[in-house]
C-alpha positions in Angstrom: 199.5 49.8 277.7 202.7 52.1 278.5 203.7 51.3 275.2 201.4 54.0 273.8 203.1 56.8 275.9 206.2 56.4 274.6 204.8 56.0 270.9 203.0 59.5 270.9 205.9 61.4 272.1 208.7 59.6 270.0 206.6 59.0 266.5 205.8 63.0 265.9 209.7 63.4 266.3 211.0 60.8 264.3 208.2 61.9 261.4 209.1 65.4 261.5 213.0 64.2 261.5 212.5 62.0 258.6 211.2 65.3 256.7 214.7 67.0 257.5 216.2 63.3 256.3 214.3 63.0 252.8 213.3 66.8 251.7 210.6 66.4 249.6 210.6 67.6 246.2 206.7 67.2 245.7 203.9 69.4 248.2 201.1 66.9 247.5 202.8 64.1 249.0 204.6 66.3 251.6 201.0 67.6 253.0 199.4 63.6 252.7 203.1 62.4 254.8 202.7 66.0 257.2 198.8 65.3 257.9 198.9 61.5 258.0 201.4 61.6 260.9 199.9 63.8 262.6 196.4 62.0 262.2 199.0 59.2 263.4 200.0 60.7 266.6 196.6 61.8 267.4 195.0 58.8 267.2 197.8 57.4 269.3 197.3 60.3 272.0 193.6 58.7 272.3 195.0 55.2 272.6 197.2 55.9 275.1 194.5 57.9 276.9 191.9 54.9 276.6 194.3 51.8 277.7 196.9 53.2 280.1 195.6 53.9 283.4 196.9 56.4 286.0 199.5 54.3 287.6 200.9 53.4 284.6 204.5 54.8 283.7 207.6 54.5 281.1 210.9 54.3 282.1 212.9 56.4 279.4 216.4 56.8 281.1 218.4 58.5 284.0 220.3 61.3 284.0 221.4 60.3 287.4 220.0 57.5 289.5 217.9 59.6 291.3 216.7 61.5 288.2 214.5 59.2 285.9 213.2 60.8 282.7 209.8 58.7 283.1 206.3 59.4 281.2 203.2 58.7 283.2 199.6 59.8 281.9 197.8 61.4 285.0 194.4 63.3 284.9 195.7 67.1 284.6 198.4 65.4 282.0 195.1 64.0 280.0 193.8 67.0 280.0 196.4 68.4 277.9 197.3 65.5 275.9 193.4 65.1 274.9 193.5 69.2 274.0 196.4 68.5 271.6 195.4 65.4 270.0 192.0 67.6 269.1 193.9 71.0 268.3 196.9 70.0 266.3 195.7 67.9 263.3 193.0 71.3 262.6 196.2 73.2 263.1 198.5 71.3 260.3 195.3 71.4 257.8 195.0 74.8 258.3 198.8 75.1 258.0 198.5 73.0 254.3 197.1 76.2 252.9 198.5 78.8 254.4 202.3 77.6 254.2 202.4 77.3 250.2 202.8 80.7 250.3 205.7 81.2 252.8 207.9 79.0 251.3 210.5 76.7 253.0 208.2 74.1 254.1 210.4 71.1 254.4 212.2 73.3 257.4 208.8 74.4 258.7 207.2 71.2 259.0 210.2 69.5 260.1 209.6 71.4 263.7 206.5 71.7 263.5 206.0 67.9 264.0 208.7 67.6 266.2 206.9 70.4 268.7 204.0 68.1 268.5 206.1 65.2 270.3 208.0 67.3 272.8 204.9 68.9 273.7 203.2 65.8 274.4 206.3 64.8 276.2 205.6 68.0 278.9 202.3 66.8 279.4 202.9 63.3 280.2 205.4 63.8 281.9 205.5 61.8 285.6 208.2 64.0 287.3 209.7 67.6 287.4 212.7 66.8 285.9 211.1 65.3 282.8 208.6 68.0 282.6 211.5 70.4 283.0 213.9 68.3 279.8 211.2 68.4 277.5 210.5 72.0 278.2 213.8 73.1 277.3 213.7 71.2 274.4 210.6 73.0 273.0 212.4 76.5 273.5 214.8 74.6 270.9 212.6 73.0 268.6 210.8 76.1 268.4 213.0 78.6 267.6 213.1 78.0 263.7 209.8 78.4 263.7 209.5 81.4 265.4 212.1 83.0 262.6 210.7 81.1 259.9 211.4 83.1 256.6 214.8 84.5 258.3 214.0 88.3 257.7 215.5 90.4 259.8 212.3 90.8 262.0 211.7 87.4 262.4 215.2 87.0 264.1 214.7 89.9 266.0 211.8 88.2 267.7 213.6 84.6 267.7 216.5 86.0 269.5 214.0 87.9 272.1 211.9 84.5 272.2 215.5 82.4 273.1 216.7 84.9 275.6 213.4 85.5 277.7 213.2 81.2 277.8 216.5 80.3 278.5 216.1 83.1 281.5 213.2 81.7 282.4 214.5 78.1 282.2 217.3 78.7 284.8 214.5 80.7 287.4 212.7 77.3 287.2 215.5 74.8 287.5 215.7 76.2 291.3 212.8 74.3 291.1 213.9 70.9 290.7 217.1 71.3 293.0 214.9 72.4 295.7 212.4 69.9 295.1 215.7 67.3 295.2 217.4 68.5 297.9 213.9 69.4 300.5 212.0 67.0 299.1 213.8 64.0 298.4 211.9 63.5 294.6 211.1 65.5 291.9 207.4 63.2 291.6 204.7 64.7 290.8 202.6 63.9 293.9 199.0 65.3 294.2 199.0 67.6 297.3 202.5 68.0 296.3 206.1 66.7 298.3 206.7 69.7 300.9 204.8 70.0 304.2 204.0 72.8 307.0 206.0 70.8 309.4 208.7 71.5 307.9 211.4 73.9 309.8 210.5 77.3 309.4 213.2 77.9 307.7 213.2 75.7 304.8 209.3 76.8 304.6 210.5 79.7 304.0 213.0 78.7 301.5 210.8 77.0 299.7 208.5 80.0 299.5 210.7 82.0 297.8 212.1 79.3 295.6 208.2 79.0 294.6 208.1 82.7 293.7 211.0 82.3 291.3 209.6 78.9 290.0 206.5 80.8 289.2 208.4 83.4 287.5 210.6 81.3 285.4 207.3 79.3 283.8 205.7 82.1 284.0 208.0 83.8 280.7 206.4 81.2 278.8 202.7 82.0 280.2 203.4 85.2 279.5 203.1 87.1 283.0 203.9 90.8 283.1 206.5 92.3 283.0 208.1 89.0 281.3 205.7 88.8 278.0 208.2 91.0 276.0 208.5 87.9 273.6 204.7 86.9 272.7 204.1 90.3 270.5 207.1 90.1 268.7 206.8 86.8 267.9 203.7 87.4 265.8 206.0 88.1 263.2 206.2 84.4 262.7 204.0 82.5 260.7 200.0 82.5 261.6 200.2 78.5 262.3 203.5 79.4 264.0 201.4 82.4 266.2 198.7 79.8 266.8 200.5 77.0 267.8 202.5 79.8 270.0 199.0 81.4 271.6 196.9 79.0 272.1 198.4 75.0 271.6 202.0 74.6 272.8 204.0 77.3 274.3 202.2 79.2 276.3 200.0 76.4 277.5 202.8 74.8 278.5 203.9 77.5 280.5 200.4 77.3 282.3 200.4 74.1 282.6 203.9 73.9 284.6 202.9 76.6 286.7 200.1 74.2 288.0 202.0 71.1 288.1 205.0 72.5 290.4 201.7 74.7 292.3 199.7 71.7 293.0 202.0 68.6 292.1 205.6 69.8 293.8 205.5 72.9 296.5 201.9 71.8 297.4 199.1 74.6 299.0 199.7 73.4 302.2 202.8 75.5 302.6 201.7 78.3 300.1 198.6 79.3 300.7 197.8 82.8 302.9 201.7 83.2 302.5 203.2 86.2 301.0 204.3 84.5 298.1 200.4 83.2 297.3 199.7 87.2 297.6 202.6 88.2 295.7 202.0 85.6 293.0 197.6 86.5 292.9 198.8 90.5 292.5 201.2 89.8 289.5 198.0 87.7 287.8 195.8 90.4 288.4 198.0 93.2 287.0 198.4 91.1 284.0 195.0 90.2 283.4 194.4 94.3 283.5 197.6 95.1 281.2 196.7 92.6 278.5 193.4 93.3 277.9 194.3 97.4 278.2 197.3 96.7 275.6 194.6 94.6 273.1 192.1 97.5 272.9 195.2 100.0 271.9 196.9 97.5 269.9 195.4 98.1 266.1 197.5 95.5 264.5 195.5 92.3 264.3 197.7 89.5 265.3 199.2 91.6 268.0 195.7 93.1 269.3 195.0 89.1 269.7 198.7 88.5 271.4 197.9 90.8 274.2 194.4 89.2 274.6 196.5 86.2 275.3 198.7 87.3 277.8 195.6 88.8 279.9 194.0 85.3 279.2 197.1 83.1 280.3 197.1 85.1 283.7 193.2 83.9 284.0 194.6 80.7 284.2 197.6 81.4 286.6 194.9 83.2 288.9 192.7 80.5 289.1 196.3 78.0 289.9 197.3 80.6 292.7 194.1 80.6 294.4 195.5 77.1 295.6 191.9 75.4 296.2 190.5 72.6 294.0 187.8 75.0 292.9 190.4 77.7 291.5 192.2 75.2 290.1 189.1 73.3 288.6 188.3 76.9 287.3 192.2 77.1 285.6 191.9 74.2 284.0 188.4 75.2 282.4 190.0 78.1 281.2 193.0 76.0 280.0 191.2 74.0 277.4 188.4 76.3 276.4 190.9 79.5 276.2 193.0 77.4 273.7 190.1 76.4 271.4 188.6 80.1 271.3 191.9 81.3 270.7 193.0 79.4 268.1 190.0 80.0 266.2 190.5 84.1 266.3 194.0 83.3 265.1 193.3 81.3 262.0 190.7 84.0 261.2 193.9 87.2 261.2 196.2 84.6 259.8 193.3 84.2 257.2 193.2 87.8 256.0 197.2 88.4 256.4 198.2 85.4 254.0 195.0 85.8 251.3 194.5 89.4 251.2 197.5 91.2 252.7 195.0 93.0 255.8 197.1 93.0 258.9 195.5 96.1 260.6 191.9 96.5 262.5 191.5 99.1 260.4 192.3 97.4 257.1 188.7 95.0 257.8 185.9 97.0 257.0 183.1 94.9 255.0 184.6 91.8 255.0 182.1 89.9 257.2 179.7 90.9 254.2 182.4 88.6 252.1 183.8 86.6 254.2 180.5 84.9 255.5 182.0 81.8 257.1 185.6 82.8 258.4 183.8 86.4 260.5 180.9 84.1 261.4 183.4 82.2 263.2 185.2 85.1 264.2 182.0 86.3 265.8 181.2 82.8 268.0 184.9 83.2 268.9 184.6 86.9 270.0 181.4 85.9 271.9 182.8 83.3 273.5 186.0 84.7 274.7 184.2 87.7 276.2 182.4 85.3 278.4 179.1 85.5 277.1 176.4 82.5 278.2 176.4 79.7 277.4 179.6 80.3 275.6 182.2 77.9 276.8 183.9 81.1 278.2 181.3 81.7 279.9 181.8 78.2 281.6 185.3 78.8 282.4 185.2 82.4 283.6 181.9 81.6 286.2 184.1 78.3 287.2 187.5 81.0 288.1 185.0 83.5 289.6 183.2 80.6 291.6 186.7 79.9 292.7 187.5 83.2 293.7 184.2 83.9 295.6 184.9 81.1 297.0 188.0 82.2 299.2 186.1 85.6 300.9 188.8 87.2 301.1 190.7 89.8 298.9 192.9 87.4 297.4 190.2 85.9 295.7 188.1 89.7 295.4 191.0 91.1 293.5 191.0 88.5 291.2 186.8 89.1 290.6 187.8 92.7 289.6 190.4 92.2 287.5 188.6 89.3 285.7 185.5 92.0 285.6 187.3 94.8 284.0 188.9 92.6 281.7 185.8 91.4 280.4 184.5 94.7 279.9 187.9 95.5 277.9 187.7 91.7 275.8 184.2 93.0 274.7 185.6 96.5 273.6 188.5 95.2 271.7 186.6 92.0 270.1 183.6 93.8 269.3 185.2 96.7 267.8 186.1 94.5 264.8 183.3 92.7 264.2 181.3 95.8 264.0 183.9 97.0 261.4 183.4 93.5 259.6 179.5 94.0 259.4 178.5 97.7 259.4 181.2 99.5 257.6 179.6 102.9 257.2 177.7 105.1 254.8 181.1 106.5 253.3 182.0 102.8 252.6 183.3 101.8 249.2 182.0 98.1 248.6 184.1 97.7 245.5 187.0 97.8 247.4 186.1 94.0 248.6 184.8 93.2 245.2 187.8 90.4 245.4 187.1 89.4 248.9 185.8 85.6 249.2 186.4 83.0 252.3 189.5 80.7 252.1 189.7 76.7 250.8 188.6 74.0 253.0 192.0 73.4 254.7 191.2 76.5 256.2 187.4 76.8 256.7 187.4 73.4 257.4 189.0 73.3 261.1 187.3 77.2 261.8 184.0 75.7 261.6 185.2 71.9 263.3 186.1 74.9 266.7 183.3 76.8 265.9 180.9 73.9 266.8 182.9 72.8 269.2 182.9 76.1 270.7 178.8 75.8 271.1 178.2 71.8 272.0 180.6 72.4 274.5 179.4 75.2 275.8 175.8 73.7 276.2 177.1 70.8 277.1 180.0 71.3 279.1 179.2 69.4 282.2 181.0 66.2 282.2 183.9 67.7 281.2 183.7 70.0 283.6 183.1 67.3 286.0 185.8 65.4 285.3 188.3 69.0 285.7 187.1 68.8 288.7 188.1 65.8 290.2 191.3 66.3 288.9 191.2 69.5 290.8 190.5 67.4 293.6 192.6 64.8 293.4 190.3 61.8 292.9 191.3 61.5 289.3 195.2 60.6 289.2 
């Protein structure tokens, strides 16, 4: 039933619209009206992705009569529909807590349920140019979020955040007017709408249009030297950080990058062309300068932004490996990266808003206080560094598999990067949780006399990922199965 589609992009938008409308006076019935619509939009999210079938697809409007804003639900789009509807309502509960004290929650919520919807709207979308609408429109939707609080830092990073997308945005656009004008569609076509056949020189053409494509997303995934925006903007709120890191933007940014790889420009033209090497160096550099940047970083929310950006290149590795099995290993990495991470992010977010701690160094003992929140922490930290049977573990064996795969130094480049940078994860991860745990002889225990784990809005959804984290990392094969034909092509 198409019908669904349409509800789960429009009903978030409208909620979070009727918040801006009505401005409530009261914060009980605010969190029941914020929670129970996103409960709401979840459970429509699972409808849609139970009763509408591949082929399915909802005519919105045109902007032209050759470009359709249509929703369609294929299998990478399930994928990330499926990760939201799971991620976002443990997101808002966590949120319920943490925003009564940062004031200004009508504003906040108003977006933040509105983000819900358009980002739902990027991952079902059926063509480039709806994909590409709705991802200008988060950029938007976004940005009073990201300055949430309106101090002079937060619009610092907002106006960074704004410029770095909106260049992005216009790299990417090449995109859809080459797609257009070589291609004849902007469909989302598995094995994508260009061909080797074509003249050499629109192959060519379409190469470096790729590049740029790849570049533009890529602001939003965070690929060096365009991730300028993703530490500053941990200014904003932790919910705000979280939803930034590991739920919406970033995974969006991802996520296009392997639509227009394996959906538009197709591998038959890229792959063992310069711009497959150009785009598999750029990963690897990343992957390197992230997790080098995390282990100097001492602030926590940063130290965890730059573990992102490494992270995020994993992904766009695996995507320009341009095989079903690197892809199979970017989507792994795509779901499981954005559960670990959120987790680690409620845990800093936890000890900024309650206690004030925003440095590494701030943390000593509180693992001996903070029994459930470091506990997660820990699983997190475990699981992120790739550590069997961690569901990291899964992902980063599926992106090496991938790579080995390949024999050749495309995909050996990527083995050492991924390497190193697991070496690095474990230094900067493990660092803290030895600080949490084993604070030192000289260490005064009354200084966390006051210390204590946070309400169940917040414990609540770290220990709902946390044991998510472990079933699916002992359990991980059907999902990983079903990645895979994805990667393939036999799912949708």
């Amino acid at each position: 039933m198409n019908i669904f589609l349409i509800l789960s992009v429009i009903f978030p938008i409208i909620s979070g619209a009727l918040i801006a409308l009505f401005r409530f006076n009261k914060r009980r019935v605010r969190e029941v009206y914020v929670l129970s619509a996103t409960l709401i939009t979840s459970l429509l999210v699972v409808l849609a992705l139970f009763f509408t079938d591949d082929l399915t697809s909802f005519y919105i409007f045109s902007i032209t009569e050759k470009l359709p804003i249509m929703l369609r639900l294929d299998g990478m789009g399930r994928i990330f529909a499926g990760l939201l509807a799971f991620l976002w309502p443990l997101a808002v509960s966590y949120s319920l807590e943490y925003m009564r004290h940062e004031g200004q929650e009508n504003t906040f919520y108003t977006f933040y349920l509105i983000t819900y919807g358009v980002t739902l709207g990027i991952a079902m979308s059926q063509n480039l140019i709806t994909m590409y609408s709705f991802y200008e429109l988060l950029t938007l939707v976004t940005l009073p979020i990201v300055m949430h609080g309106m101090k002079e830092k937060n619009i610092r990073a907002g106006q960074k955040y704004v410029v770095y997308s909106i260049g992005g945005a216009a790299f990417a656009f090449i995109g859809i007017m080459a797609a257009f004008y070589y291609g004849g569609t902007t469909d989302f076509v598995y094995g994508g709408i260009f061909h080797s056949s074509m003249p050499s020189v629109a192959v060519g053409v379409i190469r470096f249009v790729y590049v740029l494509v790849f570049l533009g997303f890529g602001v939003k995934a965070a690929i060096f030297p365009l991730h300028g925006w993703l530490p500053a903007a941990s200014v904003a709120p932790t919910p705000v950080t979280a939803l930034l890191h590991a739920v919406a933007v970033v995974n969006c940014g991802a996520f296009a990058i392997m639509r227009v790889t394996y959906y538009i420009f197709g591998t038959e033209v890229l792959k063992n062309s310069w711009a497959q090497y150009l785009c598999i160096i750029m990963t690897a550099i990343t992957i390197i300068f992230g997790s080098s940047m995390a282990l100097k970083e001492q602030h926590f929310k940063r130290r965890l932004a730059y573990s992102t950006i490494s992270n995020l290149s994993y992904m766009l590795f695996g995507a320009a490996l341009m095989s079903p099995m690197g892809l199979t290993g970017a989507l792994s990495h795509f779901v499981f990266h954005g559960i670990i991470k959120i987790t680690l992010f409620f845990v800093a977010g936890i000890v900024l808003v309650k206690y004030e701690r925003a440095y590494v160094n701030d943390l000593f003992g509180f693992g001996r206080k903070m029994k459930v929140t470091f506990a997660c922490f820990t699983i997190a930290s475990l699981a992120l560094m790739g550590v069997p049977p961690t569901i990291g573990f899964v992902s980063k064996w599926n992106l090496l598999t991938g790579a080995a795969s390949e024999n050749s130094w495309t995909g050996y480049i990527g083995i050492a990067a991924i390497l190193v940078s697991a070496l690095l994860t474990a230094m900067y991860l493990l660092s803290i949780v030895v600080k949490v745990y084993f604070p030192g002889p000289s260490f005064d225990s009354k200084t966390i006399d006051d210390i204590k784990d946070p309400g169940p809005l917040m414990t609540v959804p770290l220990i709902i990922l946390t044991i998510t984290m472990i079933l699916l990392g002992m359990f991980s094969n059907g999902l990983v199965s079903y990645i895979q034909k994805v990667a393939e092509g036999i799912i949708g």
